[in-house]
N, C-alpha and C positions, 0 to 999 in steps of 0.2 A: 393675573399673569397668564400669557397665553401658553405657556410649555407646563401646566401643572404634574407632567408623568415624571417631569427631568430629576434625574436621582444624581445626587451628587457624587463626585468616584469613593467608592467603598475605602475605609481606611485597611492598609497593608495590614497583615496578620501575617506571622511565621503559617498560618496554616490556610491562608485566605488564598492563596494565588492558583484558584481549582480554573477550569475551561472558562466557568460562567464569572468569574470576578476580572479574566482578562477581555469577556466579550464587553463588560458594561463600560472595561477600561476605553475600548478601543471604540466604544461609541462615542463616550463622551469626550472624547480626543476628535472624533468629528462632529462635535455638534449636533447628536440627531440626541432626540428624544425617545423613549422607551418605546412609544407608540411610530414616531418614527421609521425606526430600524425595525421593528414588527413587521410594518409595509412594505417596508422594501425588500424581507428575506421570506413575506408569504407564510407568516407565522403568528396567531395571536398573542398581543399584547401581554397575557396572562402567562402563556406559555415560556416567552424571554426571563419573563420577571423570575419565575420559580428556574428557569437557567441560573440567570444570571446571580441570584441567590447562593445557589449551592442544591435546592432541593432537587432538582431535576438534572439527569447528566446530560450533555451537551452531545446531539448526532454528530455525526460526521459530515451531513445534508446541508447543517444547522452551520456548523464551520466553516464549512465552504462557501456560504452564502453571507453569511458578516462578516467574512475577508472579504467578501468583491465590495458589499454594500461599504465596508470601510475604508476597501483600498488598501488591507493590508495582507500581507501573506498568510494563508491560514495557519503556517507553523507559528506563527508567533501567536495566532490565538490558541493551540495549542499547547504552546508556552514549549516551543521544541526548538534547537533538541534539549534533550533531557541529559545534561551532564550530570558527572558523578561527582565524587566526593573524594574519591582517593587516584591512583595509580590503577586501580584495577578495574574499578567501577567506570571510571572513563576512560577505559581503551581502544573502545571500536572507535571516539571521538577524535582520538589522537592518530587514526588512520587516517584521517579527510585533509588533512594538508600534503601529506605525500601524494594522495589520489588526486588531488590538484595537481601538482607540479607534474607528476604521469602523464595528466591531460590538458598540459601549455606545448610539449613538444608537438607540434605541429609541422610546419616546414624543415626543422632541424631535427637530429638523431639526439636523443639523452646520448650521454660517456657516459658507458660503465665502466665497471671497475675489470669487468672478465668479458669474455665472449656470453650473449644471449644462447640460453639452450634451444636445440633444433626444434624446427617446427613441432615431429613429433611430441617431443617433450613438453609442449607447451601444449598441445591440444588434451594431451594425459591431465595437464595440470589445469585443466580449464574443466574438463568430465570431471577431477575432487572441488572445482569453487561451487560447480551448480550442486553439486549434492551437499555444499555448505548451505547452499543460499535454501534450498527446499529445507533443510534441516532448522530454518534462520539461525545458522551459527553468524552472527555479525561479528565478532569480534577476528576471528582465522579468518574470514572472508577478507573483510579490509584491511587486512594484515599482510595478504598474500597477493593480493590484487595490483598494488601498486609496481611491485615485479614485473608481472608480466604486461601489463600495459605498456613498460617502456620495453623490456625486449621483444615485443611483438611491432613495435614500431621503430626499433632498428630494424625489425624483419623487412616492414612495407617502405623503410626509407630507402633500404639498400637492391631490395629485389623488386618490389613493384609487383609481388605474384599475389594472385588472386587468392589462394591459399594465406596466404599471412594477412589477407585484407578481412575474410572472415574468419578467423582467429580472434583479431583484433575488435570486429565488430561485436563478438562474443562477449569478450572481455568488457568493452565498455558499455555493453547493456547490464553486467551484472554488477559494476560500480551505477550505473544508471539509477539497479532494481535499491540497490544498498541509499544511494545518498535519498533519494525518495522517503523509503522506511522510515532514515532518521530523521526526517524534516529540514536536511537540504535541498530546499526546490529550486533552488537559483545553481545550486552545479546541476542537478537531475536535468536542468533546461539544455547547460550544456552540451551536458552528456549527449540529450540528445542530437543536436545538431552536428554532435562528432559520430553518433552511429549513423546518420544522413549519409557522410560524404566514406566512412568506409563501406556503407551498403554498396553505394557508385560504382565501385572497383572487386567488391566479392565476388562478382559472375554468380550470383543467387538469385536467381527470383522472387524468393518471398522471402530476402531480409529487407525491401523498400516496406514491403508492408508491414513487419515487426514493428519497424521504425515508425508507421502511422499508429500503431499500438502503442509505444512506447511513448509517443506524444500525445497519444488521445489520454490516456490513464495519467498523465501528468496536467494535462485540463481539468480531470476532471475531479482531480485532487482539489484542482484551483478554482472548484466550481463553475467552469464553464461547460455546461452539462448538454447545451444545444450546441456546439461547436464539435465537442468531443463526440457526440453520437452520431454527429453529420458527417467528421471524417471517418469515421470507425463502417457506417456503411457506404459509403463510397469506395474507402479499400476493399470492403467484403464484396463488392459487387463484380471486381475484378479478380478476385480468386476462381482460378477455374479446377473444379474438384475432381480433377483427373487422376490424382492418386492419392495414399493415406499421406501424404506428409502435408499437402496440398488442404484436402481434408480438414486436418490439424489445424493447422493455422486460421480457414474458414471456421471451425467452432469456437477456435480462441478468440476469436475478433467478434463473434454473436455472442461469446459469454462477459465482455468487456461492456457490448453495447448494453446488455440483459443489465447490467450492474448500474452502469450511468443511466440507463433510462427509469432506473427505479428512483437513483437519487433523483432525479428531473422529478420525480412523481407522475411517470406516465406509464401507468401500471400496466394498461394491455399493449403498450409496445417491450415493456421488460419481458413481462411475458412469451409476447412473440418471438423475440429474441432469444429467450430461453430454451422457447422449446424448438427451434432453427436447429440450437449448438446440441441440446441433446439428441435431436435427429442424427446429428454430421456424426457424433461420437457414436450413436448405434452403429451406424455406417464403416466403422474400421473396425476389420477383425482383428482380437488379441496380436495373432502372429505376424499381424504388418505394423503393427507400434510401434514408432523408434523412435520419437519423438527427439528428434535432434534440435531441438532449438528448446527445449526444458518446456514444454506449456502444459506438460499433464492432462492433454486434449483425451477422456476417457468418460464412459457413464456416471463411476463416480464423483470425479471432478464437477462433471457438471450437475450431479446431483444436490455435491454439497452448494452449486452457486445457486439451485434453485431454493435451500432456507437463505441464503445471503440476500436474496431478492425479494424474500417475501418478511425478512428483517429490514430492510433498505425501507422499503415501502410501507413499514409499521404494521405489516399485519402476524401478531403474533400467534392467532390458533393455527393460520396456514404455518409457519414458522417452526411448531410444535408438532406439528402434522408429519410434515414431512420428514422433518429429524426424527422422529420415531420410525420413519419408513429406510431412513436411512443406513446401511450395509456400507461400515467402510475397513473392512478384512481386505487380505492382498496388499499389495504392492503399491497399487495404482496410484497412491494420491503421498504426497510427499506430507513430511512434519507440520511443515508451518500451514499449510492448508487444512490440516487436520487442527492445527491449533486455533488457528483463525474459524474454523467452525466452531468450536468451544467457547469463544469469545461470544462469536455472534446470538449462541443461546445462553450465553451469561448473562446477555444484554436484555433477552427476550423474558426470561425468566426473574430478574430485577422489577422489569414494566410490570409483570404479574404480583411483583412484593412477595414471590417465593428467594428468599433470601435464601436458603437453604441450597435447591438448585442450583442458585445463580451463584452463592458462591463454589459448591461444590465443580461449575464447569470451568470458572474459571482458573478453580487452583490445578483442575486438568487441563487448561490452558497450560500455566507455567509449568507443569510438570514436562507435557508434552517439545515446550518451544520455550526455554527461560527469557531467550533474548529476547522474542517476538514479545513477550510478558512485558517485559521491561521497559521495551521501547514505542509499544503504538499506546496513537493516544489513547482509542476506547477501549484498552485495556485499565489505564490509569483512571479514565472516567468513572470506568465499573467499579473499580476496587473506591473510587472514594467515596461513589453513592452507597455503597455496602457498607464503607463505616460510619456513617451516617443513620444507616438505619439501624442500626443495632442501638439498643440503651448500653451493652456491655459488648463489643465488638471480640467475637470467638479467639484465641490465641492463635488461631491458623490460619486467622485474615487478619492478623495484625504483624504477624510475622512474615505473611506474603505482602502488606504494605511497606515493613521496613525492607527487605529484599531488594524492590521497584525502588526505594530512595521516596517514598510518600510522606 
């Protein structure tokens, strides 16, 4: 028989449906062979196998790259979203159909029930969604969102003012950031091409370019890692860094590239990249900061993307390295980046089988960020290779896997 590697699909188990039993699902649903899809995602044969097992957790790299090889969305080899069980556990989820119908008004105004509150007011309530969305509160986020999306677009039906256009563009990059998170990628697509056309009418400058940010990171979600890094510098090159805000958005768009170039696996241009945006961040003194468009463009930030990059790229002493070098006191860097750092050396620290570590950062993960905990995949991954390794798994990583819904 010439397919000797072909495994037959794993039978279901209440406890089976981990990253790696939906990748072997999702092969064998296209006909490729273990060795196969190996080939095609640039990964050895043995490697898959201990995935798709269970023993080894499933990258992020590794996702992206058996959803293109299968054709299918990597949320579903994620096995996302991650619905709950009750009324409370699935509430951020029961947000996503309102933030749809928010975002069908198009050529027509929503009726509401009252008059939309003045722009003011609305820009008030856009400064408390970002400091959800850094906090990753998901659930008040897409609770609150769906509001103002529609009365900011009574605003640009009725006035046409360039103020209400970004407003509005605000608003729907942070339903953009939100439906992403959860592993809707087919509204996050949307989304985008609805921040496109209020970029057009903002009178902003650099929200066209947001917008190729917002699309490149949604690439590169989808593993399209040479697309994504070919727009992302191309915008950068047209950034002219004549002042901190300007700045800003040039480091943010070298720390997006720094990140897909690693998953690409092109280490000296992540690299390069990296050290572009921590340039640009040296470059703005504290008291020009304003950072109006939420990207936390500062040394810390990109300090933390530099262990992001040398986890990306699998090198864990550099990883270790520099998270020891790491100072993250002050202001600068919002929750869920702080959490998502925790993660990222839960992850590094697992690779090592210091189980102890790894799980100690990650349960500073959820301490830090519950929702973020709860809702990304390589959070779920971590926690399930952790119970695995234990013969007797600790009562404080079994109570943070019943929490996640594991």
């Amino acid at each position: 028989m010439a397919d000797l590697d072909w495994n037959p699909e794993p039978a279901a188990t209440p406890n089976s449906e981990h990253t790696g039993y939906r990748i072997a699902k999702a092969r064998n649903l296209r006909g490729f062979t273990q060795e196969g899809l190996a080939l095609r995602v640039n990964v050895s044969r043995s490697l898959l196998s201990k995935v798709e097992s269970g023993a080894k957790p499933a990258t992020p790299s590794l996702v992206a790259a058996v959803a293109r090889a299968c054709a299918v969305d990597p949320a579903e080899i994620n096995g996302q979203p991650y619905r709950g069980t009750d009324k409370n556990s699935d509430a951020v989820h029961a947000t996503i159909p309102a933030i749809r119908m928010a975002l069908a008004y198009v050529d027509i105004a929503p009726e509401l029930e009252a008059r939309p509150r003045t722009l003011d007011e609305l820009r008030t309530e856009i400064t408390e969604l970002r400091k959800l969305q850094k906090a990753a509160s998901h659930v008040r986020l897409g609770a609150r969102l769906p509001a103002v999306l529609e009365e900011l677009t009574v605003h640009v039906m009725e006035s046409d003012a360039a103020r209400a256009w970004r407003l509005l563009n605000r608003a729907q990059a942070l339903a953009g950031s939100l439906a992403r998170r959860l592993g809707y990628n087919d509204l996050a697509q949307v989304i985008v091409e609805r921040t496109s056309v209020s970029a057009q009418h903002a009178e902003d400058e650099h929200l066209p370019c947001l917008v190729s940010l917002g699309r490149a990171r949604l690439l590169m979600t989808l593993g399209a890692w040479d697309v994504a890094l070919k727009m992302i510098k191309q915008t950068a090159s047209k950034v002219d860094q004549d002042n901190p805000v300007s700045t800003e958005v040039f480091g943010s768009l070298h720390l997006s590239a720094a990140i897909t170039a690693a998953r690409a696996a092109k280490a000296a241009d992540a690299w390069e990249h990296h050290g572009t945006a921590t340039d640009a961040a040296a470059r703005i003194s504290p008291r020009d900061r304003r950072d109006p468009y939420g990207l936390q463009m500062n040394p810390q930030n990109a300090a933390i993307h530099g262990c992001a990059v040398a986890v990306e790229l699998g090198d864990a002493d550099e990883a270790i390295k520099l998270d020891r070098e790491l100072n993250l006191g002050g202001r600068g860097v919002g929750g869920e980046r702080r959490a998502h750092h925790d993660l990222d050396m839960s992850r590094v620290h697992l690779w090592g089988n210091d189980h102890e570590k790894s799980l100690k950062r990650i349960l500073h993960t959820e301490h830090i960020a519950p929702q973020m905990a709860r809702f990304h995949p390589s959070a779920r991954e971590t926690v399930r290779q952790l119970q695995r390794s234990y013969r007797k798994p600790p009562e404080s990583l079994r109570l943070l896997a019943g929490r996640m819904g594991i």
